[in-house]
Backbone as a ProteinNet text record, in pm:
[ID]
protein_1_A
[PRIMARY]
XXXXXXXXXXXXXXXXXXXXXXXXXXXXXXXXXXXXXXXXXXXXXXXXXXXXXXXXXXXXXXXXXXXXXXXXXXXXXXXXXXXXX
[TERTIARY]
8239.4	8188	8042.4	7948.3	7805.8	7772.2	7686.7	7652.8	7544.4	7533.9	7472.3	7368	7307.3	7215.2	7216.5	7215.7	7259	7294.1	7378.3	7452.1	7388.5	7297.3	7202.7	7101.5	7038.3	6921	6970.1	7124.1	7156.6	7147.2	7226.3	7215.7	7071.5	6981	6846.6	6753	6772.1	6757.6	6805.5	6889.1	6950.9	6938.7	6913.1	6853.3	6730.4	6622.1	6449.7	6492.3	6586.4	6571	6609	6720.7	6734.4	6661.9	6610.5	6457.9	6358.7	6331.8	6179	6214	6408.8	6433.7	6453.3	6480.4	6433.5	6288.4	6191.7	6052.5	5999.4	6035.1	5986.3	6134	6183.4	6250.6	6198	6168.7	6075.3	5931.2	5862.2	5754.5	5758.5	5882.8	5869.3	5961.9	6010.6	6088.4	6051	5944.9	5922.2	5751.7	5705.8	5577.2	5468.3	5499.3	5391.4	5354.7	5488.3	5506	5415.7	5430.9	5388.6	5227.9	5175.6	5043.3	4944.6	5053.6	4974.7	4988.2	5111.8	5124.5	5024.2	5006.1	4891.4	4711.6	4729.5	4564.1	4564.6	4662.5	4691.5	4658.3	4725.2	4720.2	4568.3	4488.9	4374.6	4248.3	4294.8	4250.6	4174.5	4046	3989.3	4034.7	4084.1	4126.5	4286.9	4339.3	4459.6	4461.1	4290.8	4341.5	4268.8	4200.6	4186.6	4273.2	4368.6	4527.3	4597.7	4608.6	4697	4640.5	4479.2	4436.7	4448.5	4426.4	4472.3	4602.9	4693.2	4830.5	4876.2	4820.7	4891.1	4777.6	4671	4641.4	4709	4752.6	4832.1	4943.2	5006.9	5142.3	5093.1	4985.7	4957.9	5003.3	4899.2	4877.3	4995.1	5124.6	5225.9	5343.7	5315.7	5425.3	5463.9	5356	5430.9	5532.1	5449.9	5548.8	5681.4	5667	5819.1	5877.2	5854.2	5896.5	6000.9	5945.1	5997.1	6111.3	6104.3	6199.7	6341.7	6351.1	6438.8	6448.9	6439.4	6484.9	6584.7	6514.3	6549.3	6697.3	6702.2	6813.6	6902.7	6880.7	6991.9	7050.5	6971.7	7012.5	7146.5	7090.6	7162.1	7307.3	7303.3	7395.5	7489.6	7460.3	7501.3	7582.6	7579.5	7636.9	7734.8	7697.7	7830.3	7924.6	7873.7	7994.8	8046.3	8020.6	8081.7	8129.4	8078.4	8219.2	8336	8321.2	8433.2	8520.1	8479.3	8571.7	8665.1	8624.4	8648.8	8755.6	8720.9	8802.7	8956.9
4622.7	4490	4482.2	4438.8	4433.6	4323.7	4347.6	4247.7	4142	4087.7	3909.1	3829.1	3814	3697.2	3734.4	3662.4	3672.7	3847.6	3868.8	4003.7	4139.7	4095.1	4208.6	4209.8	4042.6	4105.1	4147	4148	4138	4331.5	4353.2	4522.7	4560.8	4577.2	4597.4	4561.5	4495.4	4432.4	4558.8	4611.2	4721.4	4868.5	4900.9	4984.3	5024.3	4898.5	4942.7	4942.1	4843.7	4882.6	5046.1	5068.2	5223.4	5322.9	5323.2	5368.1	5372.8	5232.6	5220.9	5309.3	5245.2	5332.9	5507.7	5547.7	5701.9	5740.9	5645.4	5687.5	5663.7	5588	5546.6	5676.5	5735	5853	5981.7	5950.9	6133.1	6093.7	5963.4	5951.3	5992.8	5936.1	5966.4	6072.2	6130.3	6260.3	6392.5	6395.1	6515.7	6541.4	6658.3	6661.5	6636.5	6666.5	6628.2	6473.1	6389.9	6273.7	6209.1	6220.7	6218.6	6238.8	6337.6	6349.9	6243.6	6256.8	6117.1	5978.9	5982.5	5836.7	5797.9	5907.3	5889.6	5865.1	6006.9	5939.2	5795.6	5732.1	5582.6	5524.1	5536.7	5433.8	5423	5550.8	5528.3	5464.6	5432.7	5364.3	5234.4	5242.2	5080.2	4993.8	5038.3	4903.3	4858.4	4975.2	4911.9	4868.8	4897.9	4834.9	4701.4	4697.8	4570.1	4483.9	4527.8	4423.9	4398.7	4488.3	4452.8	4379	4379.1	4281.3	4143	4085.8	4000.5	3931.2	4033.4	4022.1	3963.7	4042.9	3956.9	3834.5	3804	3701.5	3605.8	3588.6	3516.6	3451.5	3558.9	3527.4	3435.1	3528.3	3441.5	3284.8	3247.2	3094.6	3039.2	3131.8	3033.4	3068	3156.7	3159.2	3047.2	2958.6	2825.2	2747.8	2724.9	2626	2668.2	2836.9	2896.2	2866.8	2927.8	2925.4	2765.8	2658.5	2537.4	2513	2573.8	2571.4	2638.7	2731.4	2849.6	2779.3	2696	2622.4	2534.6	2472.8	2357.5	2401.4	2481.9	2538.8	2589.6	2650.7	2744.6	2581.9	2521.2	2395	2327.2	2318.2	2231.3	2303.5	2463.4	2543.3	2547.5	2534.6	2522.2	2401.3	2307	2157.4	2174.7	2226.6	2245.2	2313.7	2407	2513.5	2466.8	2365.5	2274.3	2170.2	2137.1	2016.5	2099.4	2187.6	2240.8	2298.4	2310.8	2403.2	2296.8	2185.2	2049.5	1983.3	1971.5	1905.4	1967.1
-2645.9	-2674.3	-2627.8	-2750.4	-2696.6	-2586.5	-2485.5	-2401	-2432.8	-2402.4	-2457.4	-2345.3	-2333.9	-2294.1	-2149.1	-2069.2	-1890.5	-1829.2	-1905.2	-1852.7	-1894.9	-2036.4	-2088.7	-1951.2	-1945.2	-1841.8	-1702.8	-1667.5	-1518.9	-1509.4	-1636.7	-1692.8	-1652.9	-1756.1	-1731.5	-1611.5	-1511	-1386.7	-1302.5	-1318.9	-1236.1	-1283.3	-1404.8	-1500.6	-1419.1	-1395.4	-1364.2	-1203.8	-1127.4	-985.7	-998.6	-1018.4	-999.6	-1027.2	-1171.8	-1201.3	-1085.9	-1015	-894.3	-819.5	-795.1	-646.2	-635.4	-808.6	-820.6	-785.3	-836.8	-824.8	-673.1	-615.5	-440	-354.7	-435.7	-364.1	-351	-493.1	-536.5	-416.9	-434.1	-344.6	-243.3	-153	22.6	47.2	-80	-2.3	-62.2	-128.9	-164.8	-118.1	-89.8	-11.3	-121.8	-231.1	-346.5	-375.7	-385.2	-350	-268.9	-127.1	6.7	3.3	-79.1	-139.4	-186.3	-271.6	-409.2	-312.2	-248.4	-177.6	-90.5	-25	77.2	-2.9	-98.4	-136	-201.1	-264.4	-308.2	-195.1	-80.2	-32	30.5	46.7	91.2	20.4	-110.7	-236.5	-198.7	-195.1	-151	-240.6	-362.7	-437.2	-391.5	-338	-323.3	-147.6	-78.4	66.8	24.4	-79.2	-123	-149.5	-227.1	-258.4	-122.2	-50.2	112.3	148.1	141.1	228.9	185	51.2	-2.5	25.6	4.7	4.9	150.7	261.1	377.9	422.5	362.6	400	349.3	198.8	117.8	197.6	278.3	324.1	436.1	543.2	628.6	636.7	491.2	478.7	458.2	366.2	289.9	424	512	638.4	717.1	711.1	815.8	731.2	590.5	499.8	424.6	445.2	444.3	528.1	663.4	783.3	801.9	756.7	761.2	663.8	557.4	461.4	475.7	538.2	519.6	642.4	757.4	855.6	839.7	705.1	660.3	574.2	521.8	396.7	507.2	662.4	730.8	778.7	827.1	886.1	791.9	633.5	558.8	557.4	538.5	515.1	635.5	746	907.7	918.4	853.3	829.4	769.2	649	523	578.4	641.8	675.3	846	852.2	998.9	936.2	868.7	798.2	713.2	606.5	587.9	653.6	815	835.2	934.2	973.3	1029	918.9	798.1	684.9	718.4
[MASK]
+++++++++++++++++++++++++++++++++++++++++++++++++++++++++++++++++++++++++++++++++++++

């Protein structure tokens, strides 16, 4: 039976993770890998993106930080009244 809508992309979703997670395997476990990874990473354009990248977070870390407070909190309730009911 062909797959349809939701379950095609849940398929293909797991298709490319396994794919990345073949390619970030061959990277850090083979010494050629380990090569290329390293001159990448010494890449000013890509210490350009890190640097970007954790300033980004920097800024959006407090107003996460409050949220995922806020959601353990709500979830911490639910699961103290159901278990009270």
């Amino acid at each position: 039976m062909p797959l349809h809508g939701a379950e095609m992309r849940t398929t293909m979703v797991k298709k490319f993770v396994f794919l990345a997670g073949m390619g970030v395997g061959y990277l850090v476990g083979s010494k050629g890998g380990r090569e290329k990874l390293m001159e990448l990473w010494k890449d000013p354009k890509v210490q350009d993106t890190v640097s970007h990248g954790t300033e980004w977070a920097k800024e959006k870390a407090p107003g996460l930080q409050e949220k995922v407070a806020d959601v353990a909190s709500t979830a911490k309730d639910k699961v103290s009244h159901s278990s009270t009911s």
